[in-house]
Phi, psi and omega in degrees: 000066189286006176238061174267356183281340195251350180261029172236077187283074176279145220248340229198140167227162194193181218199070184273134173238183198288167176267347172244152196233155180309123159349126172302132140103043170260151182211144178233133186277105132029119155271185167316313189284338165292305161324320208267326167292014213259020144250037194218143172233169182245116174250116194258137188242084163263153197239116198223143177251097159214154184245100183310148172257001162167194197292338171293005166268307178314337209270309191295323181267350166291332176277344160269009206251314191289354161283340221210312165329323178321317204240007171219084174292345190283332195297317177249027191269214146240147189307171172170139161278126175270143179334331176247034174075013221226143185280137183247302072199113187282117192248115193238023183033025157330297176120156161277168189257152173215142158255147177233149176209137168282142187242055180347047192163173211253151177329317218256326153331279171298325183280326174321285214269336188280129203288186192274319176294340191266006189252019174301313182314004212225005185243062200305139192231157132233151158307147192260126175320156140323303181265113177263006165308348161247359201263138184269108180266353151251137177230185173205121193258109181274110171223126232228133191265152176277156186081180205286071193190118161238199175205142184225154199211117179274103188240122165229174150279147178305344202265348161288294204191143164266174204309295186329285189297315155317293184277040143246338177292329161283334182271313161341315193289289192321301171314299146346281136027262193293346185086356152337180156236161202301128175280311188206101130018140141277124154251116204259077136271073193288330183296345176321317206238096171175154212307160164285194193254336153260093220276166186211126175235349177255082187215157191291307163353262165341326116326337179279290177332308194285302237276311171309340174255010172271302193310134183308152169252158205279146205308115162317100189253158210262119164252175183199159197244126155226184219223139167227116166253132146244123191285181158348266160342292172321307173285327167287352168274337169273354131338302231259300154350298197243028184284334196293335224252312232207064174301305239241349188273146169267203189276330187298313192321287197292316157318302198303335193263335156347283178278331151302305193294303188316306207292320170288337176264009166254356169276133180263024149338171182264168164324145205251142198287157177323330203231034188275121185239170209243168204205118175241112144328104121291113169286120164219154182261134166249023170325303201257019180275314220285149180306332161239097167280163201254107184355117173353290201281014164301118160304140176088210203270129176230048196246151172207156186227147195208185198215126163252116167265180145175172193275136188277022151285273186347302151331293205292336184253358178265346190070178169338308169331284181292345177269340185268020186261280156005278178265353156313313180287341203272303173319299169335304178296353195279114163259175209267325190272001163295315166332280186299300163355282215276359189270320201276301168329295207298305150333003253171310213267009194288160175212102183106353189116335173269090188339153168257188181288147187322172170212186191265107181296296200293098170111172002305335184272163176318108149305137172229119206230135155262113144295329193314345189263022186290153184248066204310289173304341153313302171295092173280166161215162218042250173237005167278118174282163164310174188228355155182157180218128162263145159238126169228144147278141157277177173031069136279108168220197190089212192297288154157206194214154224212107145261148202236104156291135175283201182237161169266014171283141164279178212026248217262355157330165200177127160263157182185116157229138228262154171191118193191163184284160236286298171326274178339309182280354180283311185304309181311329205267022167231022167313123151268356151290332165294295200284353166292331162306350187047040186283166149283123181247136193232129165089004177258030154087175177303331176257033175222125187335143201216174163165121139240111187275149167304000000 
C-alpha cells in the first residue's frame, strides 16, 4: 500500500483537557527506570470493526476521555526540569492533542496490504523539542476507515509510560466509554522503583547495565516491521516440539527462540564460526515480580532488561529445543535482587542529584520483550474487543526487536511483531520454520498472505 501517506487524510485537530482541574503547582517527578527510556517512544494501534454512527459517538469519546483524564493528571500535563535537573512533569491540565482522520480504505484492506511502517500514519507523533513546555507528550489519532472500521493510535514518550501503562491507561478509557468502573486504577509512585539505601552493584545485572549505557550506537539502517499472528493449535504444536528437552517452556519460550534462530538465519553474514557467541536482550515488566508487588495500575516505566547468550555451534545444532530451554532457564533464574541490582546501578550513576543520560534500552543487540500479559483485548468499546492491537518503539536500532503479544484468540494464541533491518525482515517472513506455523501476517504489504475472521 505505498499511497498510505496520502490515503490517511487528517481532517480535524483539538485539544482535550480533564473535566476537573488540578491543583495549581501540583507536579509528578520522573522515576529512575523513566529516565532511562528517554530516547524511546510508544505508538499504540488499537483496531475495532465499528462505525461511528454519527457525531455523537465522537462526542461520547471525547467526553469519556475528559472523564478518565480526572485521574491521570501527569497525562495532560507538561515536561519542565526540576530543580536537580532531572524531568518533572508540570500537571497544568495543557490537555491532550487528538486528530480525527479518514482513512480511504476499509479496516480488512489497510491490515492485508499496508506496510508495518506505514501504520505509524495512524499514530501522529512529534519528537519532543528542546523546550517541551508546550508540547503535548501524549497524543491520539481517532481513525476511521471506509466501511465499517476504525482505529485509535495511542502516542507518548517512553519516559511517560510503558506498554503496561499506556494499555491500562486506555483500556480505562474504554470502561469510561462503556460507563464501567475503572478495573485497575492509577498508582502514581515513582519512588516505589529507585536505589536502596544499602545498593549492590556488583552484579551481572549491573554489569549488563554499565556496558548498555557505554554502547556505541549502531551504524543507521532503513528497519521495517512485520506482524505473526499465531494460533492456539500452533503454539501447542510447538510446545509439544520442545516437551522432551524443555517440559516447563512456555509460549514466550518457544517465540522468543523461534524467532531468535529466524532473526540469525536472516542475516546476510557470512557463517558464524562454532564458538562465536550470539546474545538476546530480554524485556519483562516486573511490576508482578517484586516480593511487594506493584499494582496493575503503577504509573510510569516496571520494564528490566537482561541478556541471554550461547555459542553459535550449540545453537545451530541443539535446534529450537535447546534455545527455548536456553531461555526457559535464563527466565527462571531472574531473581528480584537482580531488578534492585540493576535499579541501584542506574541510581549510583547520578552526579549532583542528577540521573545521567538516557541510552538506547531496546538494542544494540537484538531485544525480545514479553508482553503477553497486556491487557490489549479488554479495551472494548461498546461490547466490541479489538480485532487487533499493534505496539512499535521509536528509536529502535541495532539488531532489531521482537515483541510477544497477546492475541484476541483466547488461551495460547500469541502476536509477535518483527522489527529488524529492512533485508531481514524481508528474509524473515519467508523462514520455513515460522511458516509451518501458519500464521496470519498482518501489516507485511502485499505479497504476503492474509485471512482475518470478523
Amino acid at each position: 500500500m505505498s499511497g498510505a501517506k496520502t490515503i490517511v487524510e487528517v481532517c480535524s485537530k483539538l485539544t482535550v483537557v480533564s473535566d476537573t482541574p488540578t491543583r495549581p503547582g501540583k507536579t509528578f517527578s520522573l522515576s529512575l527506570l523513566d529516565h532511562t527510556m528517554g530516547l524511546h517512544t510508544l505508538h499504540i494501534v488499537f483496531y475495532y470493526r465499528h462505525k461511528w454512527s454519527n457525531s455523537d459517538d465522537l462526542g461520547r469519546l471525547r467526553e469519556s476521555l475528559a472523564d478518565v483524564l480526572n485521574y491521570y493528571p501527569p497525562i495532560t500535563g507538561r515536561f519542565q526540569k526540576g530543580e536537580d535537573g532531572n524531568w518533572v512533569v508540570a500537571c497544568n491540565d495543557a490537555g491532550v492533542r487528538i486528530l480525527k482522520s479518514n482513512v480511504h480504505t476499509t479496516l480488512d484492506d489497510w491490515l492485508k496490504s499496508a506496510e508495518g511502517s506505514e501504520e505509524r500514519d495512524l499514530t501522529v507523533w512529534e519528537d519532543m523539542p528542546e523546550d517541551p513546555t508546550l508540547w503535548s507528550p501524549f497524543r491520539i489519532q481517532l481513525n476511521e476507515f471506509e466501511g465499517e472500521g476504525m482505529a485509535i493510535g495511542l502516542s507518548c514518550s517512553h519516559m511517560h509510560a510503558d506498554p503496561t501503562c499506556a494499555t491500562i491507561f486506555f483500556k480505562s478509557w474504554t470502561e469510561t466509554y462503556r460507563r464501567d468502573a475503572i478495573k485497575h486504577s492509577p498508582f502514581f509512585h515513582p519512588p516505589g522503583l529507585r536505589g536502596r539505601p544499602s545498593p549492590n552493584t556488583n552484579t551481572e545485572s549491573a554489569k549488563y547495565y554499565a556496558a548498555k549505557s557505554k554502547a556505541e550506537p549502531p551504524s543507521p539502517v532503513k528497519m521495517s516491521t512485520a506482524t505473526f499472528r499465531f494460533s492456539e493449535a500452533a503454539i501447542q504444536k510447538c510446545l509439544s516440539e520442545v516437551q522432551n528437552q524443555c517440559p516447563d517452556a512456555t509460549p514466550f519460550d518457544v517465540l522468543a527462540a523461534l524467532f531468535w534462530t529466524s532473526a540469525v538465519r536472516a542475516k546476510t553474514a557470512p557463517e558464524a564460526i562454532p564458538e562465536q557467541k550470539r546474545s538476546l536482550s530480554i524485556c519483562i515488566d516486573i511490576r508482578k515480580l517484586m516480593h511487594a508487588p506493584l499494582p496493575h495500575g503503577y504509573f510510569g516505566n516496571a520494564l528490566y532488561f537482561s541478556l541471554v547468550s550461547s555459542e553459535a555451534g550449540k545453537m545451530d545444532e541443539g535446534g529450537l529445543a535447546y534455545v527455548a530451554g536456553l531461555v526457559r532457564s535464563h527466565m527462571s533464574s531472574l531473581k528480584e535482587e537482580d531488578f534492585w541490582s540493576a535499579i541501584d546501578w542506574i541510581e549510583s550513576q547520578k552526579e549532583g542529584g542528577k540521573f545521567a543520560p538516557a541510552w538506547r534500552m531496546y538494542g544494540p543487540e537484538l531485544t525480545c520483550a514479553n508482553m503477553e500479559h497486556l491487557f490489549s483485548y479488554s479495551a472494548m468499546l461498546e461490547e466490541l474487543k479489538p480485532v487487533h492491537v499493534s505496539y512499535h518503539i521509536g528509536n529502535v536500532e541495532g539488531e532489531g526487536l521482537i515483541l510477544v503479544l497477546p492475541s484476541p484468540e483466547e488461551g495460547l494464541g500469541r502476536t509477535v511483531m518483527v522489527t529488524l533491518p529492512e533485508d531481514q525482515t524481508v528474509q524473515l517472513c519467508k523462514d520455513p520454520a515460522i511458516l509451518s506455523l501458519q500464521p496470519t501476517m498482518l501489516l507485511c504489504g502485499k505479497s504476503n498472505s492474509f485471512s482475518l475472521s470478523s
